[in-house]
C-alpha positions in Angstrom: -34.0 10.4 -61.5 -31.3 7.9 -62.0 -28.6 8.0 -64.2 -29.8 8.5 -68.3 -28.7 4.5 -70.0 -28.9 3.5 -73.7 -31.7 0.9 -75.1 -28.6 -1.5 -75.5 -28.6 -1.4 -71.7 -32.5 -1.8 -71.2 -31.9 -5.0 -73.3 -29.9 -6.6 -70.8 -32.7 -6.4 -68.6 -34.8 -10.0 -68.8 -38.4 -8.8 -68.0 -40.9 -11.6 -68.1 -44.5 -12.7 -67.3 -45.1 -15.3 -65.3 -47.7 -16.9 -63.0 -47.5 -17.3 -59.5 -48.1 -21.1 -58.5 -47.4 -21.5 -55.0 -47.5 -19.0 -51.9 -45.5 -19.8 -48.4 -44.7 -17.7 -45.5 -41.1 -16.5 -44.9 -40.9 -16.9 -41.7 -36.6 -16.7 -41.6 -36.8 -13.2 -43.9 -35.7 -10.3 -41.7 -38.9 -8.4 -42.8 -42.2 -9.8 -43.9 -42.2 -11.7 -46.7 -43.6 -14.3 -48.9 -41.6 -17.0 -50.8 -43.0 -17.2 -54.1 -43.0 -20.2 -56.8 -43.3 -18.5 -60.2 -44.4 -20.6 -64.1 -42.4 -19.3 -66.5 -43.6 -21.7 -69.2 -41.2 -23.3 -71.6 -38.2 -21.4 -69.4 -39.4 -23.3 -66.1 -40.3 -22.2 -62.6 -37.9 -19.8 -60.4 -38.4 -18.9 -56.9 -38.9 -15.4 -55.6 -38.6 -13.8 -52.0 -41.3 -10.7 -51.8 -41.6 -8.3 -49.3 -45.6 -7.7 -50.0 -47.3 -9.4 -47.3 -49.1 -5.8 -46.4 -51.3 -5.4 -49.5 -51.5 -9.1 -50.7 -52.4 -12.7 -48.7 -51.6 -15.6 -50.1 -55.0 -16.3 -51.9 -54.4 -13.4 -53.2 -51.0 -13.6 -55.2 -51.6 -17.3 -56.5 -52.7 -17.9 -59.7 -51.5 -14.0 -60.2 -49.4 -13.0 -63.0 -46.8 -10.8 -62.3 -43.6 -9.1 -63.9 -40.6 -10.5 -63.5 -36.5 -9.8 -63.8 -35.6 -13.4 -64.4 -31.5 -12.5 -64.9 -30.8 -11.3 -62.0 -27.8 -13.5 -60.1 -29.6 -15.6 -57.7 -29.7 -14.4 -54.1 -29.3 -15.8 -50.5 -32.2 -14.8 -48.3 -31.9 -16.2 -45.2 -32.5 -20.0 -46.1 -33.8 -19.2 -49.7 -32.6 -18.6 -52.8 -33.9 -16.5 -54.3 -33.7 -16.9 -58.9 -35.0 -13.5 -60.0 -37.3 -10.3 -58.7 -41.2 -9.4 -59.0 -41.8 -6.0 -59.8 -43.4 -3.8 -58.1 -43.8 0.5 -57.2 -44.2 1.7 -53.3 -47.6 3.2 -52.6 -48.2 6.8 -50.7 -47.9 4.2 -47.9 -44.6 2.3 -48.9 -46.4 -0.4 -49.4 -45.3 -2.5 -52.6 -48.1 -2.7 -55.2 -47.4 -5.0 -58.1 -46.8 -4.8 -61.8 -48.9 -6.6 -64.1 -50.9 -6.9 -67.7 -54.4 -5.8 -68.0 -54.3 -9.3 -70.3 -53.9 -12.4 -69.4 -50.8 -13.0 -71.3 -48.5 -16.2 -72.1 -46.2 -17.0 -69.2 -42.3 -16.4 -70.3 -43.5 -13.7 -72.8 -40.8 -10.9 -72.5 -41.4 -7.2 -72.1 -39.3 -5.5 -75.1 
């Protein structure tokens, strides 16, 4: 278990849903991934680099809505910058499944 933090400090976390829109191979990424084009709504589109190629092609994941951290300093990946971070948990298999509603919800709604 990590270290106990205070609701002030969950705040700072920006968790939102969005919709994936567009799917493309990473093929510069040290490990398989995917670079992802996410609709946030009335906040815009980010990009995303995902390691989940394993459980999930790209018919798949578009048109998927997903969790998202959208506050997180965006990231160098090889050629890609990456603006904020799907969220997912590893499997029995270490495989990442990802988060999401059991709704369709509004994209840029934010967890609280």
């Amino acid at each position: 278990m990590k270290e106990e933090i205070t609701y002030e400090d969950f705040l700072k976390v920006d968790i939102r849903m969005g919709t994936i829109i567009e799917v493309n191979d990473f093929p510069k990424a040290r490990k398989p991934a995917y670079q992802l084009k996410i609709d946030f709504g009335a906040l815009g589109i980010k990009k995303s680099s995902a390691q989940i190629t394993d459980l999930y092609t790209k018919q798949d994941l578009l048109n998927k809505q997903v969790l998202v951290i959208i506050n997180f300093k965006p990231r160098q990946i090889a050629n890609f910058m990456s603006e904020c971070l799907v969220i997912g948990v590893y499997n029995t298999t270490g495989n990442v499944v990802l988060l999401q509603a059991s709704k369709e919800i509004k994209n840029g709604t934010q967890v609280n």
